[in-house]
N, C-alpha and C positions, 0 to 999 in steps of 0.2 A: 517159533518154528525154526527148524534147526538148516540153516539153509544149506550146508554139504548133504543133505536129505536129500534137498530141494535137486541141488545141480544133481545130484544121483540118479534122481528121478526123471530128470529132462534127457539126461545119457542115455536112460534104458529105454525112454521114448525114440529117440532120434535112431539109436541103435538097429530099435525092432521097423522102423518106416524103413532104414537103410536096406534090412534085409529084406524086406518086401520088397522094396523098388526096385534092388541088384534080382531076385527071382523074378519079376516080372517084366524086368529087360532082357533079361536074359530068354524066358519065354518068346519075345515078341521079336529077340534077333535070329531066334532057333527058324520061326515061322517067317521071317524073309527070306532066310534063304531058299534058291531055286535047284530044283535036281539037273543039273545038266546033261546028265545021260537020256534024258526024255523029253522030248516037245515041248517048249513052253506054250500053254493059253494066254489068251492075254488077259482072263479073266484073274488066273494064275499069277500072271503077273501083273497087275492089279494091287493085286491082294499083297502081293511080296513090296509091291512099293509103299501100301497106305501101313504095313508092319515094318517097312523101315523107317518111314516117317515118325509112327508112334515109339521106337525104339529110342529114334533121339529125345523125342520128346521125355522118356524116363530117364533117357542116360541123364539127363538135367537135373532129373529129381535126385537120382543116385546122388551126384555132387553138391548136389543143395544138401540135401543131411550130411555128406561127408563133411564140408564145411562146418558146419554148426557142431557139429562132433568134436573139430579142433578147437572151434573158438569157443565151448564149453571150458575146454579140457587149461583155456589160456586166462580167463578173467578169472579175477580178483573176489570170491565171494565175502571177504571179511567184512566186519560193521560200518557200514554207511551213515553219515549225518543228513547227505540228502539225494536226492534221484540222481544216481547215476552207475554206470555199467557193475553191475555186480547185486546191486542194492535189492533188497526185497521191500516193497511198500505196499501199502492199506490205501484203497482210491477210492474213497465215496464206497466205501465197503466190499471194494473186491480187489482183493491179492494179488499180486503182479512180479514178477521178479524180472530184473532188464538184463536182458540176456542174449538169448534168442527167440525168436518170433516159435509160438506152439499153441496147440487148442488146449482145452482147460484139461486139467490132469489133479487126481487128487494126490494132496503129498501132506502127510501130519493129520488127517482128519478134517483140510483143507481145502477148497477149490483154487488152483494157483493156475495163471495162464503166463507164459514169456512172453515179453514183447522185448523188438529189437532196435538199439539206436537208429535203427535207420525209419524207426513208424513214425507217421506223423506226429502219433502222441506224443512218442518221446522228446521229441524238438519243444513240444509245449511246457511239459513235467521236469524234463533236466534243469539240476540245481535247486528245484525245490524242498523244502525242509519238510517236516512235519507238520501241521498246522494252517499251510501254505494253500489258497484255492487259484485257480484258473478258470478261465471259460475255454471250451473246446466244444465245437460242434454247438453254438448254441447253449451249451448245458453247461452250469457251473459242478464242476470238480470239486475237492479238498482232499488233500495226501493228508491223511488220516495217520498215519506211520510211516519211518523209513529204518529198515534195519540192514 
C-alpha cells in the first residue's frame, strides 16, 4: 500500500471536515447575531447566546482539522522498521497509519483508520517491530507489519 496515497487520502478527509466545520460556524455565527434596530426578546436572545456558544464550540473543530492538515503536510511518510510517526502497520489484522487521529477511510482497496501519538495506543505500540505483541486493554495485540 502506497502510503503518499495514504496521507492523500487523510488530506482530502481532513480538508472536506474543515469545510464543513468553517460552513457550519459560519452558519451558527450568522444566527447569533442580534438585529439592533428592533427589540430584542429574551427568547431572542436566548437563542443568540446558545448560537454563540455552539459557534465556539465549531470554531475548535475548525482548528482541530486545521492542525491535522499541517501536521500531515510535516511528517515523514518514508519506510519504517517500527511503530512510529509516519509508519503504516498491520495490528492484529487492521491497518493503522500513525499520524493523525481519523475514522476508518478506504485507501488501496483497504480499511486504514489514523491514529495519533498522542492515543493511548500509541504509547503501548511505539517502537515496536513487526512480529512484536502487547497486551492493551486486556486483549493481546501483534504488529503483524510495519512499513
Amino acid at each position: 500500500m502506497d502510503k503518499h496515497i495514504i496521507r492523500e487520502a487523510m488530506l482530502s478527509l481532513e480538508t472536506s471536515a474543515l469545510q464543513s466545520a468553517r460552513e457550519k460556524y459560519l452558519d451558527y455565527v450568522a444566527s447569533a447575531l442580534l438585529d439592533r434596530s428592533e427589540p430584542i426578546e429574551n427568547d431572542e436572545q436566548a437563542q443568540a447566546k446558545m448560537a454563540s456558544d455552539l459557534s465556539e464550540a465549531l470554531d475548535d473543530t475548525v482548528h482541530d482539522h486545521t492542525d491535522k492538515i499541517a501536521k500531515l503536510g510535516m511528517i515523514d511518510f518514508g519506510p519504517k522498521s517500527r511503530v512510529e510517526e509516519g509508519a503504516l502497520i498491520k495490528l492484529s489484522g487492521h491497518h493503522f497509519v500513525i499520524a493523525v487521529s481519523t475514522g476508518k477511510f478506504s485507501c488501496d482497496g483497504r480499511d486504514v483508520m489514523g491514529i495519533s501519538t498522542k492515543a493511548p495506543i500509541y504509547a503501548e505500540i511505539e517502537g515496536l517491530r513487526a512480529g512484536e505483541s502487547l497486551q492493551f486493554n486486556g486483549r493481546k495485540l501483534v504488529v503483524e507489519e510495519v512499513d
